[in-house]
C-alpha positions as CSV (number, residue, x, y, z in Angstrom):
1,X,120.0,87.6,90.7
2,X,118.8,84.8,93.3
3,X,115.4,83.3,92.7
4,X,113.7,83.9,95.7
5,X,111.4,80.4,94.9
6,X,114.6,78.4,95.1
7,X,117.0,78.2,97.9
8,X,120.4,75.2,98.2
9,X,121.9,75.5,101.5
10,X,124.2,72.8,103.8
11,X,123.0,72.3,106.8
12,X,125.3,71.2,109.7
13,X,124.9,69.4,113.7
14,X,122.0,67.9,112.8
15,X,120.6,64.1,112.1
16,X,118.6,62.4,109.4
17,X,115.5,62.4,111.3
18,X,115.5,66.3,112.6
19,X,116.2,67.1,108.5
20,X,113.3,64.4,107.4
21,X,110.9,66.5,110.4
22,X,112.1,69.8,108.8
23,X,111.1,68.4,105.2
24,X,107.9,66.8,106.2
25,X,107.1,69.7,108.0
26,X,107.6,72.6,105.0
27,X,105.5,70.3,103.3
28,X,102.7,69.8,105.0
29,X,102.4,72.1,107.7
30,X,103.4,75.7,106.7
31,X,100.1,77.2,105.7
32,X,99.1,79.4,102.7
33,X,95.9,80.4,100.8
34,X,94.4,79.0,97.7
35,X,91.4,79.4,95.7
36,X,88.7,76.9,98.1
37,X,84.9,76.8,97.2
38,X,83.4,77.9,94.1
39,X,80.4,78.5,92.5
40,X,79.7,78.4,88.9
41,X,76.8,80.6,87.9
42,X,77.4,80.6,84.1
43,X,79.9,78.1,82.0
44,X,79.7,77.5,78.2
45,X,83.1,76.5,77.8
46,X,84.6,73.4,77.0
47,X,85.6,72.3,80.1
48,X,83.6,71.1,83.0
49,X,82.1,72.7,86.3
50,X,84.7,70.8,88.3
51,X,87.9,71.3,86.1
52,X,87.6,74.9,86.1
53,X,87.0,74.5,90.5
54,X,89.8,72.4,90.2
55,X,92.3,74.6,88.1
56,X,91.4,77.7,90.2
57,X,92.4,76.1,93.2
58,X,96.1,75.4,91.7
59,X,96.9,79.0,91.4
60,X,99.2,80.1,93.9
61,X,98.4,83.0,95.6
62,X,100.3,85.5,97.9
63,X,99.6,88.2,100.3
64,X,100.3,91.5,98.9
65,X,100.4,94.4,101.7
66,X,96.6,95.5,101.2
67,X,96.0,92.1,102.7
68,X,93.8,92.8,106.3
69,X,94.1,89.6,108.8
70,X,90.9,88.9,110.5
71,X,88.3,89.0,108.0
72,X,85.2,86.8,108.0
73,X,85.6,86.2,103.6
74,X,87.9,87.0,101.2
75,X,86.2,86.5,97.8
76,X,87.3,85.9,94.7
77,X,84.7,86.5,91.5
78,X,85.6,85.8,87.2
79,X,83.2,87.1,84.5
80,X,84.2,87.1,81.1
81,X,82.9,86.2,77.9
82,X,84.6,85.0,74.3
83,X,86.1,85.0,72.3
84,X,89.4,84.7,74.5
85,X,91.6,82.9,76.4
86,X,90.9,83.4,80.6
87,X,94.1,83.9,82.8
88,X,94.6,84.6,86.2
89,X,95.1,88.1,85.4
90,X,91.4,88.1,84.8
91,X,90.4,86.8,88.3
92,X,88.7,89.8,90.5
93,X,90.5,89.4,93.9
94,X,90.2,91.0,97.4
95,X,92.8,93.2,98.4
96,X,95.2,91.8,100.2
97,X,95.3,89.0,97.3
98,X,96.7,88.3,94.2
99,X,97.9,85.6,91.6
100,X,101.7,85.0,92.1
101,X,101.6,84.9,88.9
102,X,99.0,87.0,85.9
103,X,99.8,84.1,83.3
104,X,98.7,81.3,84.3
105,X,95.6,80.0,82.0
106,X,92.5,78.7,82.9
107,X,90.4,78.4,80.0
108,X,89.3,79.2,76.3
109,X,85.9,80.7,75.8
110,X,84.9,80.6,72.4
111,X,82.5,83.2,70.3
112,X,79.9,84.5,73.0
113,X,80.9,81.7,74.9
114,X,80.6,82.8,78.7
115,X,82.2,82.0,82.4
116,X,80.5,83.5,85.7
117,X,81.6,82.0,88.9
118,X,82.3,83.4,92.5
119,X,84.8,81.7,94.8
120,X,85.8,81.9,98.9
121,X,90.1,81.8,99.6
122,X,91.0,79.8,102.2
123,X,93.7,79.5,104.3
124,X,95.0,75.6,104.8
125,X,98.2,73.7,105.1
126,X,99.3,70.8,102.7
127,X,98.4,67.9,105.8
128,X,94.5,68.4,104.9
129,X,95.1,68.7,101.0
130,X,98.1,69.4,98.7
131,X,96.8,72.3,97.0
132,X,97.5,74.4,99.9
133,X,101.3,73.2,100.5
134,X,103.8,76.2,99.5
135,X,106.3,73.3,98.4
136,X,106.9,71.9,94.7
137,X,110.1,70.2,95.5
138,X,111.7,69.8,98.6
139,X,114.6,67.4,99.4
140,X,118.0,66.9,101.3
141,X,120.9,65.2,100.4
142,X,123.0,63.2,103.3
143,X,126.5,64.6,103.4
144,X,128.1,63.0,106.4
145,X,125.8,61.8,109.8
146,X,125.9,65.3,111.0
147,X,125.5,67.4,107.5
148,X,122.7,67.5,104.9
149,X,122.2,70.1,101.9
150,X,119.2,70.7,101.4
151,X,117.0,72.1,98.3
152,X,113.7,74.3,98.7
153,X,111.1,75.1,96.1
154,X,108.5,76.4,96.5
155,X,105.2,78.0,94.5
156,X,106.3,81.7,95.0
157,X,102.9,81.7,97.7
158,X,106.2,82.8,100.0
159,X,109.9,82.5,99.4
160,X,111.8,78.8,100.1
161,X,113.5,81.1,102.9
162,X,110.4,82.2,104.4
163,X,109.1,78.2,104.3
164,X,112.3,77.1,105.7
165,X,112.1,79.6,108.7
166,X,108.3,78.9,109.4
167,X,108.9,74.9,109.2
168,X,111.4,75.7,112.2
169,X,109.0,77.6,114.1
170,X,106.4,75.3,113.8
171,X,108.5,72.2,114.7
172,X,110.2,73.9,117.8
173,X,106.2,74.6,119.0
174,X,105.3,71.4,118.6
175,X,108.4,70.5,120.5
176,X,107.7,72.7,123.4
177,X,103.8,71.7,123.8
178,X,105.6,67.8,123.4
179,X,107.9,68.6,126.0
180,X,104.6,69.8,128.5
181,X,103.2,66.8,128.5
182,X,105.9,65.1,130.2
């Protein structure tokens, strides 16, 4: 079975710098949606206000087919208490959202130990901060002047086909608006 998260492919008629736009572009500019701004109300675990902020906003997330476009907020909210170990199974998220994967841990709360926090999900892309890039590994390898295979991976926020096809949408926009100003 393919993974959907990873995707080889050869790419012909091109040149190094339309590949290296395609690249940068997957990167930094296909947008996705990550855990932003939290509050912490309550935290007696061992980790601090901003570790716990900072781990939530590393879980990839993906649109599931609840998800409704055009809403002010889409909150996220965590209350649980120890002894136990907190995953992203445990997050409460709006429909519409959830953790790509229910595994990933966040924390260890310890007997009566206790975590409260509310949070907002953004969307971004990975130009204004890494965190919201779908990308974990993207490269190309130069086959001849004219031929490059290429290797996608990506978070599982969307599939390395999906980023692939977006990065070329987005780069043949910013083409055309280019191509207006002359």
């Amino acid at each position: 079975m393919e993974d959907p998260n990873t995707w080889d492919f050869i790419v012909n008629g091109i040149d190094a710098s339309l590949a290296n736009s395609l690249r940068r572009v997957m990167i930094s500019q296909v947008s996705t949606n990550v855990i932003d701004i939290v509050t912490i109300k309550e935290n007696d675990s061992s980790l601090c206000d901003e570790m716990i902020a900072h781990r939530l906003g590393q879980i990839p997330l993906c649109k599931t087919k609840d998800y409704q476009e055009g809403l002010v907020e889409y909150k996220i909210k965590l209350e649980e208490i120890g002894p136990k170990s907190v995953y992203s199974r445990d997050i409460i998220f709006p429909p519409g959202f959830e953790p790509v994967s229910k595994d990933i841990i966040l924390l260890r709360l310890d007997k009566d130990a206790c975590i409260r926090l509310v949070g907002n999900i953004e969307e971004g892309i990975g130009k204004d901060h890494y965190k919201f890039s779908p990308c974990c590994g993207t490269s190309y390898e130069k086959l001849t002047d004219t031929s490059f295979k290429f290797h996608i991976e990506v978070t599982g926020c969307i599939t390395a086909r999906e980023c692939w096809f977006k990065a070329i949408d987005i780069l043949r926009e910013e083409l055309i608006a280019y191509k207006k100003l002359l």
